[in-house]
C-alpha positions as CSV (number, residue, x, y, z in Angstrom):
1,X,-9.8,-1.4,-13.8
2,X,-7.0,-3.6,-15.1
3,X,-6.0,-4.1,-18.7
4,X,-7.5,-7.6,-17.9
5,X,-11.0,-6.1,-16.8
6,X,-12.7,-5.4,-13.5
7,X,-10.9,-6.6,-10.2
8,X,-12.0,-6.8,-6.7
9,X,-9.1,-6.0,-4.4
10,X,-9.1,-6.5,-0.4
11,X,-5.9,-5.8,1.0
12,X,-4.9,-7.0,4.7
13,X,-1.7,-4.5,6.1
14,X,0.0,-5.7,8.8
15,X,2.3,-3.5,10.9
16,X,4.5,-5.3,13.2
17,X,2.1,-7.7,14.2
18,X,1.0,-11.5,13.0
19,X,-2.1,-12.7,11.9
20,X,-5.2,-14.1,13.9
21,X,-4.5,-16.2,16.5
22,X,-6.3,-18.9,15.5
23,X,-5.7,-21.2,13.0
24,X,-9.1,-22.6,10.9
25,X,-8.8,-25.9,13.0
26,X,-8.8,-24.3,16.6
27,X,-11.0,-21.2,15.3
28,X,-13.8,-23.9,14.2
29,X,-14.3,-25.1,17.9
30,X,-13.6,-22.0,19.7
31,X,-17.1,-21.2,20.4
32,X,-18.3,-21.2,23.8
33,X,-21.9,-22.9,23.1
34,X,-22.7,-25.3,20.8
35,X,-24.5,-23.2,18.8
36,X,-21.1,-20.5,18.6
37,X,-19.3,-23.5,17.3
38,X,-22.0,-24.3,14.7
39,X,-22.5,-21.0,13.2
40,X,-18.6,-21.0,12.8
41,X,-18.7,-24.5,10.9
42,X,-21.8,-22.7,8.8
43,X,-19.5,-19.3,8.2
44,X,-17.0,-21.4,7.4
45,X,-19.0,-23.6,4.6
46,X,-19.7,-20.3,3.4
47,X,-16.3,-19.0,3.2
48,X,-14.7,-22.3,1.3
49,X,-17.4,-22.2,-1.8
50,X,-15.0,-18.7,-1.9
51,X,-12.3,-20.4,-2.0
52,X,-9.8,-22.7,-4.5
53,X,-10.5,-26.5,-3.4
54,X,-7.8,-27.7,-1.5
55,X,-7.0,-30.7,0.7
56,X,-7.1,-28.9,3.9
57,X,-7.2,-25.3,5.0
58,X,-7.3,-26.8,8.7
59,X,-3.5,-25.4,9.7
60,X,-4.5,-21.7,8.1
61,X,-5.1,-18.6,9.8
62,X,-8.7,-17.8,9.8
63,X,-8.0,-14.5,8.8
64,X,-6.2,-15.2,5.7
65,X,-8.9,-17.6,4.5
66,X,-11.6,-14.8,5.1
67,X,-9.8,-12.0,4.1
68,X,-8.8,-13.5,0.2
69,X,-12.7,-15.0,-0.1
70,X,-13.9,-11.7,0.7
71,X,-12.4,-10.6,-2.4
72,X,-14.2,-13.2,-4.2
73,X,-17.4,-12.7,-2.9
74,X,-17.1,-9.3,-4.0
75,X,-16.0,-10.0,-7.6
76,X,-19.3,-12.5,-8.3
77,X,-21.2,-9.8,-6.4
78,X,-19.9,-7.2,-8.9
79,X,-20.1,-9.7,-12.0
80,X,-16.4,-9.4,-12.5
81,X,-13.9,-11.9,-13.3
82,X,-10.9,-11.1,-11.6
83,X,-10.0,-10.9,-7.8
84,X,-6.8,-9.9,-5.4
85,X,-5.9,-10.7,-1.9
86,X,-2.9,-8.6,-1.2
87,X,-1.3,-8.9,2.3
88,X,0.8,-5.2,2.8
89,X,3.2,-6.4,5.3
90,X,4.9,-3.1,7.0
91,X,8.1,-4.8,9.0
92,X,5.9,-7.8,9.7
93,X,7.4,-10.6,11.8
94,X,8.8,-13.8,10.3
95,X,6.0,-15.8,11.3
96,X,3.8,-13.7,9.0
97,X,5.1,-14.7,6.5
98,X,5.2,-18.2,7.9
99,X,1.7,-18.0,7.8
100,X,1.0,-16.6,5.0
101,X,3.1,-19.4,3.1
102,X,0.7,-22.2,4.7
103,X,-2.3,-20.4,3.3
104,X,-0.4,-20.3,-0.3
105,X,0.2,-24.0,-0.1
106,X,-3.1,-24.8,1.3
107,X,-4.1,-23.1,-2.7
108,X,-1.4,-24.8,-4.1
109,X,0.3,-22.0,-5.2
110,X,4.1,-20.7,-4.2
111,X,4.3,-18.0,-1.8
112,X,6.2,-15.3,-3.3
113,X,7.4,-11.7,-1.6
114,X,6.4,-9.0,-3.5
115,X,4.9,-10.8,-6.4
116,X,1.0,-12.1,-7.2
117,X,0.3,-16.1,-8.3
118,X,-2.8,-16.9,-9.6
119,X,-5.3,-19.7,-8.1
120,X,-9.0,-20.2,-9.6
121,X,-12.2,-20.2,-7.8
122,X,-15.3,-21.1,-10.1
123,X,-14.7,-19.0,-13.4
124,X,-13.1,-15.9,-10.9
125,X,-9.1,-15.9,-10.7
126,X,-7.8,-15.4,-7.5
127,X,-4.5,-13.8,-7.4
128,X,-2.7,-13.6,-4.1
129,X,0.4,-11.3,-2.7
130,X,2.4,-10.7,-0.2
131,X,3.9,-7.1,-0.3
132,X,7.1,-5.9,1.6
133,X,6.5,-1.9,2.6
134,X,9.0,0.5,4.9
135,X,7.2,2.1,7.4
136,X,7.0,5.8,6.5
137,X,9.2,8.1,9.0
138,X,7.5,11.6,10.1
139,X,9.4,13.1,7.1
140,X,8.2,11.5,4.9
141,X,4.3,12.1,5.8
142,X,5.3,15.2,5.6
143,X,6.8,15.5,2.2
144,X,3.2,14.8,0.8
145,X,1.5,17.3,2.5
């Protein structure tokens, strides 16, 4: 619960490692039959109703696109009105964030470290982040216990 109502968070942590291989144009012909590469045209459909419009999410990772309409989905499942896509990057390379800055222009919206901007989808807002976290050392698991 938020001060602004129910929200449906998904949250993507990366640790030391980049997104998907595939960006949405290579992932939607990466099937090995035709009808692999038809169901991922049709998942696809599905995921961009989840989705702000844009003029192309064709150079996005997949997994970015999936990940923040998931959130989406969940918040018209739920009836609520509010929706987060929060990537918790934990020492994540450069190209992460690379990424994740073509998936925030693809929505028209800047990509900002450790802040959330706010895109709309239907009558749902979408807000998306990108959080910076230090790996915790052994000592510091520890210190909760």
């Amino acid at each position: 619960m938020t001060s602004a109502g129910m929200l449906s968070l998904t949250v993507e942590a990366k640790a030391n490692e980049t997104f998907g291989e595939e960006i949405l144009e290579n992932w939607l012909v990466a099937g090995k039959t035709t009808d692999s590469i038809e169901n991922r045209k049709a998942r696809f459909d599905y995921v961009r109703t989840h989705l702000p419009p844009s003029e192309s999410f064709l150079p996005v990772r997949y997994q970015l696109l999936h990940r923040s309409a998931a959130s989406v989905i969940e918040a018209k499942r739920f009836g609520f009105q509010h929706a987060a896509f929060v990537v918790q990057a934990f020492n994540a390379p450069t190209k992460s964030f690379d990424d994740y800055s073509a998936f925030c222009r693809a929505m028209n919206v800047p990509a900002k470290s450790n802040s959330l901007v706010t895109a709309a989808v239907d009558n749902i807002s979408l807000s998306v982040g990108w959080a910076d976290c230090s790996l915790a050392t052994n000592d510091d698991v520890a210190a909760t216990a």
